[in-house]
N, C-alpha and C positions, 0 to 999 in steps of 0.2 A: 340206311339211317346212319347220321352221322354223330358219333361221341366226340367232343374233346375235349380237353381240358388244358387248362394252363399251370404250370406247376415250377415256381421259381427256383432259381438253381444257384449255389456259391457263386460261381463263374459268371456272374455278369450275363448270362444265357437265359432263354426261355426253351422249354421243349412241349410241342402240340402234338398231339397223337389219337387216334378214338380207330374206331373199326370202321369199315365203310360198308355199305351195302351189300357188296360182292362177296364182302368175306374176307377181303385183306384187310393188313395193319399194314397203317400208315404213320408215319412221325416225321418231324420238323422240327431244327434249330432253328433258331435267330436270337440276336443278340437284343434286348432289353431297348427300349426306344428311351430311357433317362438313363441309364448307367453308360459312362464312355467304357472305352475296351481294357480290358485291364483292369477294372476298378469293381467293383459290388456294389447292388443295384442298392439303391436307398429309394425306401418308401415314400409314396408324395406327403404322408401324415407325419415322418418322422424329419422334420425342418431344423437342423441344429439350432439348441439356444445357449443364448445368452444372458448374462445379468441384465437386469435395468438400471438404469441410473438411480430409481428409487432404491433399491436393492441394494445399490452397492452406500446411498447415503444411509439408509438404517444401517450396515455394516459398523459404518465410522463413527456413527452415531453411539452404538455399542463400544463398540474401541476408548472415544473419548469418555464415557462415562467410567469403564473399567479402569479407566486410566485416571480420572479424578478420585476414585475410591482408593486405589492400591498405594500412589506417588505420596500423599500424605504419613499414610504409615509408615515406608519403609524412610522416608524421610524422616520420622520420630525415631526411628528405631536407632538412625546414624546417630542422632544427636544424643541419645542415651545412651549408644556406645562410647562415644568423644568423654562423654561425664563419666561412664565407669571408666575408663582408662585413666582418668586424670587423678580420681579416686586412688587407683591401684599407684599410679607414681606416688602419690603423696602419702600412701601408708610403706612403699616401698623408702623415701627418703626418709620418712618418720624413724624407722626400722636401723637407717644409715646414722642418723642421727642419735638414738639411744647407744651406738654401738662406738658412735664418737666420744660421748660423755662417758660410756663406762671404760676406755682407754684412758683417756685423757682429765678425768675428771672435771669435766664444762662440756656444755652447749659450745660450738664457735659462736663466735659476737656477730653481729647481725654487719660488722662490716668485714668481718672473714666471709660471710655468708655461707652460700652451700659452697661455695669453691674449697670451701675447708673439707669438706668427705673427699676431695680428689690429690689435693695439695697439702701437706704439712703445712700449719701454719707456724710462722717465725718462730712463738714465742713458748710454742710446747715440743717438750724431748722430744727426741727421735727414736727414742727405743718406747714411750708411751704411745704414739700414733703409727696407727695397723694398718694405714687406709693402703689404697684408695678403697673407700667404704661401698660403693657405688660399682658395678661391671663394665655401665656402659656408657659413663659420664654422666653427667648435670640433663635431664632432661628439659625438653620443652616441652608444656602443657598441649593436649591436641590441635588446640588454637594458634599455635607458634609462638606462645608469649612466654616468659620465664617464669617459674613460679617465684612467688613472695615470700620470703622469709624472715622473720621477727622475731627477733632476742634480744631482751626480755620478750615476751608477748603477753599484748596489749587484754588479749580473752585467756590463755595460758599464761599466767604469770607466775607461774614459777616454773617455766620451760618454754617452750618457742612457739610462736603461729607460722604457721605455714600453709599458703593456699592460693585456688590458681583464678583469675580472675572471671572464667566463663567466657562462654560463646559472645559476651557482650563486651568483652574484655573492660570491663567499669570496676572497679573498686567501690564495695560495700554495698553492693545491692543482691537481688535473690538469689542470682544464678551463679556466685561465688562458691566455688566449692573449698571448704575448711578442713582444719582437723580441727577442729573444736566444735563442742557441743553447740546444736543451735536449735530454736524452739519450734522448729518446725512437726 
């Protein structure tokens, strides 16, 4: 009677073996009829996959929506940073400008403008003006435009407007950022 069995091996090998009638053992290498030599046998049920093209479009499909939700926000978010920064100069020069008047006793005239926190103007002592009032000069607004400044001012009138024209860079509309009270 003959036993055998097949019993697969790392090595790309098969080994047959069983008892035979007489009373010996018997056994037998060979090498796997799908595995080449050198290689480990792979099962006929285990076929590498792949993505499908469907697959890989719901992927992108995912991606572009993710990417429709997130671009939005972080896009507001730059623009409401651009507005506080613009903010912070304009309470920064405000700050330049209360410390010019209490030197000098005046606002500079709207045709000194801000160049007056960096420059002595002509017609005030030199031992009254402290400046340069400012560290890092005359800034530009985030937008690259100058801010505006106005003495007299037109909504402060009895001290200066000063403000920056916005991402729309227009004069007198919402996205103006002011130092004066506004009724929003």
């Amino acid at each position: 009677m003959k036993d055998q069995s097949l019993t697969p091996c790392h090595c790309g090998l098969r080994a047959t073996g069983g008892l035979r009638a007489t009373g010996g053992l018997s056994a037998s290498v060979s090498r796997t009829p799908h595995a080449p030599a050198g290689k480990p046998p792979v099962a006929p049920d285990s076929a590498r996959h792949a993505f499908t093209l469907i697959e890989l479009l719901l992927v992108l499909v995912i991606l572009a929506a993710l990417i429709a939700i997130v671009v939005p926000k972080v896009a507001g978010r730059s623009e409401q940073a651009r507005k506080t920064a613009a903010m912070a100069d304009i309470h920064q020069m405000e700050t330049a400008l209360s410390s010019f008047e209490i030197d000098c006793g005046r606002y500079p005239t709207e045709q000194e403008g801000l160049g007056a926190l960096m420059d002595a103007p002509a017609d005030v002592d030199a031992d009254k003006w402290h400046g340069p009032y400012l560290e890092k000069g005359i800034p530009k607004d985030p937008w690259g435009q100058a801010y505006i400044y106005r003495q007299p001012g037109r909504h402060n009138t009895t001290g200066f407007d000063l403000f920056s024209t916005g991402p729309n860079k227009q004069e007198g509309d919402d996205d103006d950022l002011v130092n004066w009270a506004t009724d929003e």
